[in-house]
VEXDREN-998186 format. One line per 3 residues: number of its first residue (from 1); their letters; for each residue x, y, z of N, C-alpha, C, O, CB. Coordinates in nm, 4 decimals, always signed. Atoms other than C-alpha are relative to their C-alpha. Glycine has a CB too. Layout:
REM residues N
NUM = A = X/Y/Z/X/Y/Z/X/Y/Z/X/Y/Z/X/Y/Z | ... $
This chain:
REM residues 138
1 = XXX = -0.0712/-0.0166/+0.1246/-0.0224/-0.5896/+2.5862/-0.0995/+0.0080/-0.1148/-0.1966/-0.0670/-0.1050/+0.0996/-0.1148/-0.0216 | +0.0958/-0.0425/+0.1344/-0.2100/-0.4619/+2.2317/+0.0944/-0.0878/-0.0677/+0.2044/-0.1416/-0.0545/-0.0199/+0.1834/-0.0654 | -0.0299/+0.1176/+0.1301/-0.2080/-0.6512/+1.9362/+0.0586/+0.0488/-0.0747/+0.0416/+0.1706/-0.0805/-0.1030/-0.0619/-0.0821 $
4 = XXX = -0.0952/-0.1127/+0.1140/+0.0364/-0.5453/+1.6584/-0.1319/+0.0364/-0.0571/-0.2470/-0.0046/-0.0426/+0.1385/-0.0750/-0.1408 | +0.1197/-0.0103/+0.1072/-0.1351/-0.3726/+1.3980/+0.0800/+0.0223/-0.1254/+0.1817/+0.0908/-0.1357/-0.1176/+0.1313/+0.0272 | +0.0056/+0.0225/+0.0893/-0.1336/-0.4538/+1.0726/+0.0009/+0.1263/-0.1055/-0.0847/+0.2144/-0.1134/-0.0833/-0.0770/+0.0103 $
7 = XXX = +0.0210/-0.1261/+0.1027/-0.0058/-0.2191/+0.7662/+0.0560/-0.0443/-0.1167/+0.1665/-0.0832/-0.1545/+0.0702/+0.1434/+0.0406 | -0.0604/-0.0065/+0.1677/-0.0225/-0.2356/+0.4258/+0.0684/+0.0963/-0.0913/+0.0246/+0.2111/-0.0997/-0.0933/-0.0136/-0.0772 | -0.0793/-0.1209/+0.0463/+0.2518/-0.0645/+0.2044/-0.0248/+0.0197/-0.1156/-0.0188/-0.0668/-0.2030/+0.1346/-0.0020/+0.0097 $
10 = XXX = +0.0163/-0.0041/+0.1967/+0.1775/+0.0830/-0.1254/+0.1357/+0.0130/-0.0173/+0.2340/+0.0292/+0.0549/-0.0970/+0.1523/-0.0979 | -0.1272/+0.0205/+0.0480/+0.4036/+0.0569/-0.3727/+0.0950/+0.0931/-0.0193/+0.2172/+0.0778/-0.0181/-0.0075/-0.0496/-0.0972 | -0.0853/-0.1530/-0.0132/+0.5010/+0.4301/-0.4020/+0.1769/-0.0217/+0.1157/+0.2895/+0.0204/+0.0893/-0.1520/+0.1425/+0.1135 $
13 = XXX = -0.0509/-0.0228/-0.1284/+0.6792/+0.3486/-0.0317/+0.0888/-0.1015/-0.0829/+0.1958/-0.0594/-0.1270/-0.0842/-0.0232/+0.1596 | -0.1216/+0.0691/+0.0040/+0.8498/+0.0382/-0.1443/+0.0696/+0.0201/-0.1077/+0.1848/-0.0229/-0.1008/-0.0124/-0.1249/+0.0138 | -0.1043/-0.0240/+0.1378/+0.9877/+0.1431/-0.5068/+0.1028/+0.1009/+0.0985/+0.2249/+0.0873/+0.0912/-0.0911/+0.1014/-0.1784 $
16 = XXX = -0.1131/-0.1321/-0.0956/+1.1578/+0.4503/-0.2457/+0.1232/-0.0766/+0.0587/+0.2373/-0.0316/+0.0683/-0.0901/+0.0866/+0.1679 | -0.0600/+0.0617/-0.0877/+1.2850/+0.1544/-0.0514/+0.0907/-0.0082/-0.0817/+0.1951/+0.0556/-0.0685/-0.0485/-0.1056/+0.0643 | -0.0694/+0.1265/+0.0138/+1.4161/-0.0789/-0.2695/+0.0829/+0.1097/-0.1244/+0.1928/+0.0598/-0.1488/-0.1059/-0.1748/-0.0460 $
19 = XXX = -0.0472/-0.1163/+0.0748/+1.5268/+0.2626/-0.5413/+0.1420/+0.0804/+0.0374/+0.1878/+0.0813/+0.1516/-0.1103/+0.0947/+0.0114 | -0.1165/-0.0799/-0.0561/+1.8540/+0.4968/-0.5730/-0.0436/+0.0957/+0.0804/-0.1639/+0.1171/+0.0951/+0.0835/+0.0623/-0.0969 | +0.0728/-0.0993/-0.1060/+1.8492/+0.7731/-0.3142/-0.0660/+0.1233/-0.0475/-0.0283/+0.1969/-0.1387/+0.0979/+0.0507/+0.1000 $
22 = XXX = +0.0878/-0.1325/+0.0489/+1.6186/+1.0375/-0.3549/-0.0832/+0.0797/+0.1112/-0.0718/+0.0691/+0.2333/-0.1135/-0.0484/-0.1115 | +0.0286/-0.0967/-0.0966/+1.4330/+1.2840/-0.2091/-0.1506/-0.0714/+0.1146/-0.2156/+0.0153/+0.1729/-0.0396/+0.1592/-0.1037 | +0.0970/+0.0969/-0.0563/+1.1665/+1.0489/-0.0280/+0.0655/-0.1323/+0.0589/+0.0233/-0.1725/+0.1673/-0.1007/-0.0382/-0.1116 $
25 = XXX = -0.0696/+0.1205/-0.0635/+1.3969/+0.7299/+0.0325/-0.0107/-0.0097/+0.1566/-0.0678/-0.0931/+0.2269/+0.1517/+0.0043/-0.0371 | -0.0149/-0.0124/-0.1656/+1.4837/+0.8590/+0.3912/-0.1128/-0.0292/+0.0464/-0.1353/-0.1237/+0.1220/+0.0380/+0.1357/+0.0634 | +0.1181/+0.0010/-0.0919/+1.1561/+0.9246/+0.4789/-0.0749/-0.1582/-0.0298/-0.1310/-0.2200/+0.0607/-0.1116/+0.1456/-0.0402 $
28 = XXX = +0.0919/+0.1620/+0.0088/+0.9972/+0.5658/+0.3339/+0.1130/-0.0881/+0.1137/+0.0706/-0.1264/+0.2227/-0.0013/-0.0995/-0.2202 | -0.0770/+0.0967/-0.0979/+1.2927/+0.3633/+0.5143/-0.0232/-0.0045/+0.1254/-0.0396/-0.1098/+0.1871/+0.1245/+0.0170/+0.0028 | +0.0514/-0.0129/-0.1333/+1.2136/+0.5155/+0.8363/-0.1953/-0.0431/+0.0534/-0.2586/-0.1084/+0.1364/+0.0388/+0.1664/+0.0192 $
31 = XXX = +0.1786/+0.1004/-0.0227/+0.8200/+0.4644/+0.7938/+0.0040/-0.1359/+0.0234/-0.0383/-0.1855/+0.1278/-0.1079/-0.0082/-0.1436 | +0.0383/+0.1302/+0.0347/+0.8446/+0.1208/+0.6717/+0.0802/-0.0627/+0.1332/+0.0276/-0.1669/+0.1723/+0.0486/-0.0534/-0.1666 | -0.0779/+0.0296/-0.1146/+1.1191/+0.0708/+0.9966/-0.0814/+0.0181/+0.1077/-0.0670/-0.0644/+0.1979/+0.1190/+0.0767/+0.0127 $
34 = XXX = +0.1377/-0.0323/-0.1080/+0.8266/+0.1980/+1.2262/-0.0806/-0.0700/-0.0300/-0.0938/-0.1678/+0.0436/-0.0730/+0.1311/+0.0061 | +0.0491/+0.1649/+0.0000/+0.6097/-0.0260/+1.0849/-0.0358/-0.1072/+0.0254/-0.1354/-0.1672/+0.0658/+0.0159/-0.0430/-0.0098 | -0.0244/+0.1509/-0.0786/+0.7510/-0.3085/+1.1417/+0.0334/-0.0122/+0.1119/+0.0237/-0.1266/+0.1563/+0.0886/-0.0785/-0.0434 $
37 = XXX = -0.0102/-0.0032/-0.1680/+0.8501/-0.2036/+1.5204/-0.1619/-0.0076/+0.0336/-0.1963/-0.0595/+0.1398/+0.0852/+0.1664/+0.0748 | +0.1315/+0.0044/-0.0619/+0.4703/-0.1699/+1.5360/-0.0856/-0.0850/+0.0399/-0.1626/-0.0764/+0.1356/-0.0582/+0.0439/-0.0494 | +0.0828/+0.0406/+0.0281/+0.3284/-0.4552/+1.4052/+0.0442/-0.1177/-0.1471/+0.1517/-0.1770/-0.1381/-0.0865/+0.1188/-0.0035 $
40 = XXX = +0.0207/+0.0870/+0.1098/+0.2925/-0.6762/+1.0638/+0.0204/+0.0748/-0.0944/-0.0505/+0.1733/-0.0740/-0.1184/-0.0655/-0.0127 | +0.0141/-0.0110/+0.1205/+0.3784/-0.5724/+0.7157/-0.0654/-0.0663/-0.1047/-0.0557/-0.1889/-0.1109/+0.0806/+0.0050/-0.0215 | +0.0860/+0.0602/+0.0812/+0.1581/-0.6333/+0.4415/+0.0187/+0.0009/-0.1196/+0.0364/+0.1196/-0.1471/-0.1013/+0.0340/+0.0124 $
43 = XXX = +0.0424/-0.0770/+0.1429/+0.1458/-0.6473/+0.0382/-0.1258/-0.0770/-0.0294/-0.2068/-0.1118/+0.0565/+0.1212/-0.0120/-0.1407 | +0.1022/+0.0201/+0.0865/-0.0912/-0.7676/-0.2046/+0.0432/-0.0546/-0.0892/+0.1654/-0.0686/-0.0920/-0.0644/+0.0930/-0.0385 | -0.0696/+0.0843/+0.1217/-0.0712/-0.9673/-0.5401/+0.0387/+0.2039/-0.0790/+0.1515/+0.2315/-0.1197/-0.1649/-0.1626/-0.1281 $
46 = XXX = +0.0270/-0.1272/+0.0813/-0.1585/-0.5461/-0.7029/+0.1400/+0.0238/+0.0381/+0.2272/+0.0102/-0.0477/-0.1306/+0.1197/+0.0407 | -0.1378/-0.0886/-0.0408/+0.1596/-0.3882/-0.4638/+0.0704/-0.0792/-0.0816/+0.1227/-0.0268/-0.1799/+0.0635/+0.0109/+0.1672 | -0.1631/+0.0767/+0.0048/+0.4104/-0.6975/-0.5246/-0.0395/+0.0346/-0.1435/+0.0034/+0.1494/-0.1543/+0.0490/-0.1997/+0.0597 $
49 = XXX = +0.0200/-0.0226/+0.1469/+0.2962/-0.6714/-0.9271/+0.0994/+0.1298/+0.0199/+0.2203/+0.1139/+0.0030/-0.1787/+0.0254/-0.0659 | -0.0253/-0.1235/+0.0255/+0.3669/-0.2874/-0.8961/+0.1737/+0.0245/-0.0176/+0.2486/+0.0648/-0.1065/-0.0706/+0.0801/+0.1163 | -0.1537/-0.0108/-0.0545/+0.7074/-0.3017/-0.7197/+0.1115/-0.1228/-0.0627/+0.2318/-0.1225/-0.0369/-0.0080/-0.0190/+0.1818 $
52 = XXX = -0.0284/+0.1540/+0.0691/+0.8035/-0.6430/-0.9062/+0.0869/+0.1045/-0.1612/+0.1928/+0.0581/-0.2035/-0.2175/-0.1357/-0.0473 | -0.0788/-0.0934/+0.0612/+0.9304/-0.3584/-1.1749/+0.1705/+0.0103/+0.0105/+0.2550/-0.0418/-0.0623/-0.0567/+0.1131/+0.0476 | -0.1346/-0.0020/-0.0564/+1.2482/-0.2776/-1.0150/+0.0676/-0.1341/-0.0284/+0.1707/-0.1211/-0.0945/-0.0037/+0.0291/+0.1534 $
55 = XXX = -0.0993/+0.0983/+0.0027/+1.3796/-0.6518/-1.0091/-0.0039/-0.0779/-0.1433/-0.1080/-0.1077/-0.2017/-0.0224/-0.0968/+0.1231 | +0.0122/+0.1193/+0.1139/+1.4855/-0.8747/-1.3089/-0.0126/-0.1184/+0.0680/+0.0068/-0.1976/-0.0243/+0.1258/-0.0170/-0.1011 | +0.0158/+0.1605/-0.0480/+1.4395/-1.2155/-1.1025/-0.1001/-0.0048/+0.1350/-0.0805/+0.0842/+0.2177/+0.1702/-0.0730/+0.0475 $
58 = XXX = +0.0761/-0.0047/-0.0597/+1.1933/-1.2804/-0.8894/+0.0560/-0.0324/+0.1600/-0.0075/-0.0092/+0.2629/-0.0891/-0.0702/-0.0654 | -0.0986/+0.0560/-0.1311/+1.4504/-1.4139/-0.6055/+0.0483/+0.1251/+0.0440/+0.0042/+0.1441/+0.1574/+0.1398/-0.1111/-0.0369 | -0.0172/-0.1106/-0.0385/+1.5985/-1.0679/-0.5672/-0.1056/+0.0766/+0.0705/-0.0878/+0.1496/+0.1680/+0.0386/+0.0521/-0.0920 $
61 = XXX = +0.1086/-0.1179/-0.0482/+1.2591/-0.9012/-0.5160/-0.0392/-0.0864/+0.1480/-0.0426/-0.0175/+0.2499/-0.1663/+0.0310/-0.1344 | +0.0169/+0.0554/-0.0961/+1.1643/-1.2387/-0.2549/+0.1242/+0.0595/+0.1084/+0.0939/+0.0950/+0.2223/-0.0085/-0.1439/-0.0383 | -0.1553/-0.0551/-0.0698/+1.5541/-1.1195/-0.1163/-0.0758/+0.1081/+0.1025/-0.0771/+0.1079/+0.2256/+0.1402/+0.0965/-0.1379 $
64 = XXX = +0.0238/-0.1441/-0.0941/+1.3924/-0.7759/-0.0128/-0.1454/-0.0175/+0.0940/-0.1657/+0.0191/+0.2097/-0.0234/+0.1580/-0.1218 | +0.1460/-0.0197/-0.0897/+1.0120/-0.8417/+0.0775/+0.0068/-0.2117/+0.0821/-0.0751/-0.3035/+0.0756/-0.2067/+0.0523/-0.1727 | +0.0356/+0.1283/-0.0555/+1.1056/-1.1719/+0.2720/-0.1640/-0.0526/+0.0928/-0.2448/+0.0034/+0.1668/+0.1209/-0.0108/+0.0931 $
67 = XXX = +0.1742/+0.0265/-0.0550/+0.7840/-1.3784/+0.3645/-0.0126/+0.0011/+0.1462/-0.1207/-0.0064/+0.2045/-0.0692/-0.1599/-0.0446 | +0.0219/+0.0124/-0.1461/+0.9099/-1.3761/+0.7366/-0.0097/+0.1194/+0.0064/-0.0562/+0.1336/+0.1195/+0.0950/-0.0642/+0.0955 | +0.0018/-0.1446/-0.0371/+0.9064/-1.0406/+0.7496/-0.1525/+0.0674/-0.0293/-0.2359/+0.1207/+0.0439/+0.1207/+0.0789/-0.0909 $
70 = XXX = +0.1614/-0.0926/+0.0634/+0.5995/-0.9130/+0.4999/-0.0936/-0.0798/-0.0265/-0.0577/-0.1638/-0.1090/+0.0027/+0.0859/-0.1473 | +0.0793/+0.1064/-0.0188/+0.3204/-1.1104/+0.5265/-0.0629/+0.0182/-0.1579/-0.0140/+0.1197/-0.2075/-0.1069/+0.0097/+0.1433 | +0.0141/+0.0333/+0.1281/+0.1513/-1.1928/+0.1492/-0.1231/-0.0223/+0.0380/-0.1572/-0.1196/+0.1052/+0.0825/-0.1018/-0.0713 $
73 = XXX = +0.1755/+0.0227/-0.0475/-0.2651/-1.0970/+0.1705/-0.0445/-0.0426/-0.1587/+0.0191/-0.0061/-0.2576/-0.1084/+0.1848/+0.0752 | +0.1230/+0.0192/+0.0969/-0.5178/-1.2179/-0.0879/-0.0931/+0.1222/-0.0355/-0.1545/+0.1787/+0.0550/-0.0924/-0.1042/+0.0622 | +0.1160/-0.1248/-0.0079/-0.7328/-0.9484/-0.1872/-0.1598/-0.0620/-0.0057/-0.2063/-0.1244/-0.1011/+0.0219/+0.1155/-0.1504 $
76 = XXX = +0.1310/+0.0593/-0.0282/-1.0909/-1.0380/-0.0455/-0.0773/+0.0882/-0.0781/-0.0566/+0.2095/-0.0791/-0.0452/-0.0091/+0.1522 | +0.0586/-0.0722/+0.0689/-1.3681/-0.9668/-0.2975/-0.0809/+0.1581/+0.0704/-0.1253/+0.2534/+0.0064/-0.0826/-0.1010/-0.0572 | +0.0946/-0.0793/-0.0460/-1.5406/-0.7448/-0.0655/+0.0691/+0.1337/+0.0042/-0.0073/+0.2284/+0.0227/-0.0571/-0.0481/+0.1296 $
79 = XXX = -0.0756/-0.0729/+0.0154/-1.2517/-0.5059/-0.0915/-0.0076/+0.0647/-0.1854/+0.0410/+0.1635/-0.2404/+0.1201/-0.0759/+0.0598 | +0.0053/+0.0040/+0.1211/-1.3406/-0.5468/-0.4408/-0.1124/+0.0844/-0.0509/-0.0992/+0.1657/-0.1423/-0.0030/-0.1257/-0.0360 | +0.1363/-0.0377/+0.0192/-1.6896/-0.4461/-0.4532/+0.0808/+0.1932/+0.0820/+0.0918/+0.2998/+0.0215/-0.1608/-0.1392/+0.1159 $
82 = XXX = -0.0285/-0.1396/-0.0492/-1.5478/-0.1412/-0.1949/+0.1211/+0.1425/-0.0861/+0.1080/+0.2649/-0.0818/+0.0617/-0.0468/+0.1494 | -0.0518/-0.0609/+0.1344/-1.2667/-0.0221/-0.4847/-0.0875/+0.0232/-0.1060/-0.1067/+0.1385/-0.1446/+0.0962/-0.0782/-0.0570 | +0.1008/-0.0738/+0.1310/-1.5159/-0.0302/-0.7788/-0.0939/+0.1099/+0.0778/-0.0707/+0.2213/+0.0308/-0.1239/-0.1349/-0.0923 $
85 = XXX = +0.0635/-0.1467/-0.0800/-1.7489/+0.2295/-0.5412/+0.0594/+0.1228/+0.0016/+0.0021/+0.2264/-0.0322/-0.0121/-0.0114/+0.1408 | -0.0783/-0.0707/-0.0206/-1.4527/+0.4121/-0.4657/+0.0607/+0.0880/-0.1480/+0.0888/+0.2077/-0.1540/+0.0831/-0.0820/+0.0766 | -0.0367/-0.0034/+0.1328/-1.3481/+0.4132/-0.8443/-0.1126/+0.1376/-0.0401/-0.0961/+0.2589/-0.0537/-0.0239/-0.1682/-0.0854 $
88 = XXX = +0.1322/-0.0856/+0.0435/-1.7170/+0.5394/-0.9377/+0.0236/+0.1390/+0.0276/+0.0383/+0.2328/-0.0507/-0.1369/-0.0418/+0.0794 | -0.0204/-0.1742/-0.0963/-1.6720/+0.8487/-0.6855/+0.1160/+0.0611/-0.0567/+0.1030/+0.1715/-0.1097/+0.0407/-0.0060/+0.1960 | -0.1104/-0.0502/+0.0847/-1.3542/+0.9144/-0.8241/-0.0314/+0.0664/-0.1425/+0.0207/+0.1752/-0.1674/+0.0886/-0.1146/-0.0231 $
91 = XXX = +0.0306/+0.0160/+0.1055/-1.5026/+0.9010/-1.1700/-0.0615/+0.1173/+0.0022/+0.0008/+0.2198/-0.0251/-0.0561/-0.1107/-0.0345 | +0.0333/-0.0738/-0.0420/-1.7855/+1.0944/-1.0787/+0.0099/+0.1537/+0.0267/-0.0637/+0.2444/-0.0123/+0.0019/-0.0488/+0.0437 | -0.0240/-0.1224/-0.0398/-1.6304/+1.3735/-0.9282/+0.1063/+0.0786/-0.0951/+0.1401/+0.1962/-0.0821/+0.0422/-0.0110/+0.1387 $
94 = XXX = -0.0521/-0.0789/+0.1134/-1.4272/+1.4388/-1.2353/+0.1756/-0.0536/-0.0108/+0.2689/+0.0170/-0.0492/-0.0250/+0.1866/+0.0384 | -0.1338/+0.0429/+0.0464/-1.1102/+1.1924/-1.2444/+0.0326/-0.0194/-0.1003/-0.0468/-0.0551/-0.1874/+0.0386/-0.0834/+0.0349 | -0.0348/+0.0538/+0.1352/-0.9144/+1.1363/-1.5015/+0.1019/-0.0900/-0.0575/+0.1172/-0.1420/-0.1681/+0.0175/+0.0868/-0.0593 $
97 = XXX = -0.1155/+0.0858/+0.0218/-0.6219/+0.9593/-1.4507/-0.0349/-0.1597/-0.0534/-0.1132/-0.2102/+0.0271/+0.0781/-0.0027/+0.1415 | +0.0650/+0.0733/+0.0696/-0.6943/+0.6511/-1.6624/+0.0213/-0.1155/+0.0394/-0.0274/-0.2104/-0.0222/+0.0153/+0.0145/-0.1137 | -0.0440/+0.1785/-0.0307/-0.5542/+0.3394/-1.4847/+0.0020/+0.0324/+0.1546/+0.1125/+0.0082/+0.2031/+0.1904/-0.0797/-0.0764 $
100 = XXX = -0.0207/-0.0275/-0.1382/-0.6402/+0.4559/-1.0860/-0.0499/-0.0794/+0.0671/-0.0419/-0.0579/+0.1880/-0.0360/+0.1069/+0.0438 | +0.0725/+0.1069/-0.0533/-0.8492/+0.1203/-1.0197/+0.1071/-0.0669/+0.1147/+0.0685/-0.0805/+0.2308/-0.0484/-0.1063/-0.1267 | -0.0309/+0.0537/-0.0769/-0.5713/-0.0417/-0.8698/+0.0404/+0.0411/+0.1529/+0.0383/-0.0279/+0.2548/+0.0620/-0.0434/-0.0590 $
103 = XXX = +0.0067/-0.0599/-0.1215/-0.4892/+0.2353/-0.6204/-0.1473/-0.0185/+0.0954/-0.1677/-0.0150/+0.2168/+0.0295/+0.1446/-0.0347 | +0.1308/-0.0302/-0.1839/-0.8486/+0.2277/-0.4498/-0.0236/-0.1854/-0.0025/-0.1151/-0.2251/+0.0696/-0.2599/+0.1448/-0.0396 | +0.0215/+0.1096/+0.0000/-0.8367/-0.1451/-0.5095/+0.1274/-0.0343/+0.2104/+0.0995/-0.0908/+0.3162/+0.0534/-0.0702/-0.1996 $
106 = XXX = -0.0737/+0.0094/-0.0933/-0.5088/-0.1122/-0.2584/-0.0506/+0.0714/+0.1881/-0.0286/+0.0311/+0.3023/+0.1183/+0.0643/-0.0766 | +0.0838/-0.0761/-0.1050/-0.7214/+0.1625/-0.0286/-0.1397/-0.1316/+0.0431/-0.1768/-0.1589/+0.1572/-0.0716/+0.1788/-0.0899 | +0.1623/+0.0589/-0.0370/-1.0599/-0.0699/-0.0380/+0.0800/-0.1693/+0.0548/+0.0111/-0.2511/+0.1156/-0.1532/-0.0111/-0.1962 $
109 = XXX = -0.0802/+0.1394/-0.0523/-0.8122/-0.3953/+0.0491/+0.0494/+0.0796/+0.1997/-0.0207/+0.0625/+0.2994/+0.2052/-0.0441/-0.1557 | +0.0182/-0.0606/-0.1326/-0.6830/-0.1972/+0.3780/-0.0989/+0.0390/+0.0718/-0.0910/+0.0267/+0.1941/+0.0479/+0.0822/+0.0056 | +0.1014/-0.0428/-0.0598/-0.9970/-0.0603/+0.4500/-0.1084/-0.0921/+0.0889/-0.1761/-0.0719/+0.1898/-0.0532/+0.0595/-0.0956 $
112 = XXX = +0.1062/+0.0957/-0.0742/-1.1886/-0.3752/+0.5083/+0.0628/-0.0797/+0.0603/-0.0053/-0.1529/+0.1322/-0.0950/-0.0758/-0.0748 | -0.0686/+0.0826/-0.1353/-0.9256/-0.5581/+0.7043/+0.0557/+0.0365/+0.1194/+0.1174/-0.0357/+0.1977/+0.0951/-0.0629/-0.0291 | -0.0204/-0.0601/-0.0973/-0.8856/-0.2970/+0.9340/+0.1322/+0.0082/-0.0111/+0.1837/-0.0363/+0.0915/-0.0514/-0.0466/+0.1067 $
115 = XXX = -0.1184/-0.0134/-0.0204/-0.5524/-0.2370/+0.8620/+0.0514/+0.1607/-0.0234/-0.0334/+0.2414/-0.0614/+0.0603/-0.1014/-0.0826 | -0.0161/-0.1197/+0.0105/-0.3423/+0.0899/+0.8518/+0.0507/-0.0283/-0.1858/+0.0870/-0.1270/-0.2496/+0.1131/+0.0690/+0.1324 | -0.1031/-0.0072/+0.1650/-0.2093/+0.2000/+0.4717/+0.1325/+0.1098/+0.0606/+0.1368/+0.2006/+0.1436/-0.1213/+0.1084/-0.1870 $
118 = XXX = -0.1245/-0.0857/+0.0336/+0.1206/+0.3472/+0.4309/+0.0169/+0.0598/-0.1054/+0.0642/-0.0245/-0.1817/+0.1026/-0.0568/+0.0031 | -0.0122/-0.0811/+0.1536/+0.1414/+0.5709/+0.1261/+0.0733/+0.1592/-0.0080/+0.0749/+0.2509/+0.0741/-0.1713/+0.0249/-0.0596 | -0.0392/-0.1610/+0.0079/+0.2979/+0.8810/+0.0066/-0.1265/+0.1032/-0.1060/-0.1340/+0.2198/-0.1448/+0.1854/+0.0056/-0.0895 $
121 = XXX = +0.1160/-0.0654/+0.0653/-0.0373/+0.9085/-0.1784/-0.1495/+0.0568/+0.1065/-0.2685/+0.0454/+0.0771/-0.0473/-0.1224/-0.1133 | +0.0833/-0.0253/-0.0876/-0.2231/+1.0378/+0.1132/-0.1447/+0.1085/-0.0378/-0.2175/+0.1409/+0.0561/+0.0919/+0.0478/+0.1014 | +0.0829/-0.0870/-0.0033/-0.4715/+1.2666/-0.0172/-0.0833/-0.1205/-0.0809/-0.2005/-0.1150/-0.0439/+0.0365/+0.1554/-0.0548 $
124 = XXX = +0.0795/+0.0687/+0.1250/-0.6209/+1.0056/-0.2886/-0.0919/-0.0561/+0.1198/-0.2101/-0.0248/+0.1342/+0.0933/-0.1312/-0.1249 | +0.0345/+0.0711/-0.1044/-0.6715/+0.7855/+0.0246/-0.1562/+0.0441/+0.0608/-0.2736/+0.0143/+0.0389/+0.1167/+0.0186/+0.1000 | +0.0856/-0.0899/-0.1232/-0.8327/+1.0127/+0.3015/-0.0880/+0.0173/-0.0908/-0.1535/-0.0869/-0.0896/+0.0589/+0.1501/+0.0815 $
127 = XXX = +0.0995/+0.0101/+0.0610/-1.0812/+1.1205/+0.0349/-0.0626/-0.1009/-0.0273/-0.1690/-0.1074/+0.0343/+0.0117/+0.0424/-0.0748 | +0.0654/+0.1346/+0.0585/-1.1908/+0.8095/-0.1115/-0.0405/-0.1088/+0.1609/-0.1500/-0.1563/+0.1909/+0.1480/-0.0928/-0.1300 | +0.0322/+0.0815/-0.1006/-1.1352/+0.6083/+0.2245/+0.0259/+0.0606/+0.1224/+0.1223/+0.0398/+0.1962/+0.0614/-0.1171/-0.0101 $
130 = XXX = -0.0305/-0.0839/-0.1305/-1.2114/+0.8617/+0.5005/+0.0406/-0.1125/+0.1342/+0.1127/-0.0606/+0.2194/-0.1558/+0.1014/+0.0414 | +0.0212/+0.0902/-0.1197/-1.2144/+0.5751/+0.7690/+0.1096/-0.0623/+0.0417/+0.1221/-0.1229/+0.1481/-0.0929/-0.0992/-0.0198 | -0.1026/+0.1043/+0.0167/-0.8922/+0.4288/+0.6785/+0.1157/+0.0901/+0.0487/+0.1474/+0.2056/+0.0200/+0.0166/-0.0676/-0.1601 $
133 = XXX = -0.1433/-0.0501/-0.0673/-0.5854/+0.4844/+0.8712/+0.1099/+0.0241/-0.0670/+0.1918/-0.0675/-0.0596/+0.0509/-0.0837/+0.0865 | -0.1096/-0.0463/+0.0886/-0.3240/+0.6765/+0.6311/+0.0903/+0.0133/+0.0620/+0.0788/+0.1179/+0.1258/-0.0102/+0.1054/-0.0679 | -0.1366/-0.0560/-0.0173/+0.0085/+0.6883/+0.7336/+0.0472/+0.0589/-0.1237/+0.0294/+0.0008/-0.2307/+0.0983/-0.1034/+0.0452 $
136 = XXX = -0.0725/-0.0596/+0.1110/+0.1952/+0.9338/+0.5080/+0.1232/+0.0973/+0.0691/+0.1895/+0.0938/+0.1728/-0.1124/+0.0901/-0.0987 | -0.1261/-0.0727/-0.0333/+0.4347/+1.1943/+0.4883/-0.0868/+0.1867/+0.0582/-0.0219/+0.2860/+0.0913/+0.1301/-0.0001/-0.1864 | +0.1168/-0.1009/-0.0404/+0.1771/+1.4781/+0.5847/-0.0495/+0.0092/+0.1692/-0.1394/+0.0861/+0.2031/-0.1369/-0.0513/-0.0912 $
């Protein structure tokens, strides 16, 4: 028997979830349902911040991402040091979007715990963190 494996969801996936229906919903519900047949769900303090939007009470949002279900990571500095790199290159190569730290913060957090990402931002990813296991819609 293999070990689950471990996936972290950006927040793109869970605003789809926990959101009215739209043209992506289907497809995040079914990811995030595979998933968790696979293995472990993951956030972050960055995701739950992100997705923490959607709810006025913090009990509603615990309601949806229960702790038995989605496990609640720390972000290890070394993930830290691997986002600001990631940032740079970004920078570098001519980004511009002005607040994209926390996305490679979410890429450089998966990356060094060996875990898969889930995102519908798959191209940011694969570039920045060729190594890292993207699930997307692609």
């Amino acid at each position: 028997m293999t070990d689950p494996v471990s996936t972290l969801v950006d927040s793109n996936v869970w605003l789809d979830v926990f959101g009215h229906p739209g043209p992506w919903r289907d497809w995040s519900l079914r990811a995030v349902a595979r998933a968790y047949d696979e293995g472990i769900l993951c956030v972050n303090p960055i995701v739950y911040a992100e997705i923490s939007v959607r709810f006025d009470m913090l009990e509603e949002l615990e309601g949806w991402l229960s702790p038995h279900e989605v496990e609640r990571e720390q972000l290890p500095y070394d993930a830290a040091f691997l986002a600001g790199k990631a940032f740079a290159e970004y920078r570098r190569r001519g980004g511009t979007k002005r607040s994209p730290l926390p996305d490679f913060y979410i890429g450089a957090h998966a990356a060094v715990r060996g875990y898969r990402l889930l995102t519908r931002d798959t191209a940011r990813y694969r570039t920045y963190f060729p190594k890292l296991d993207v699930l997307g819609p692609d």
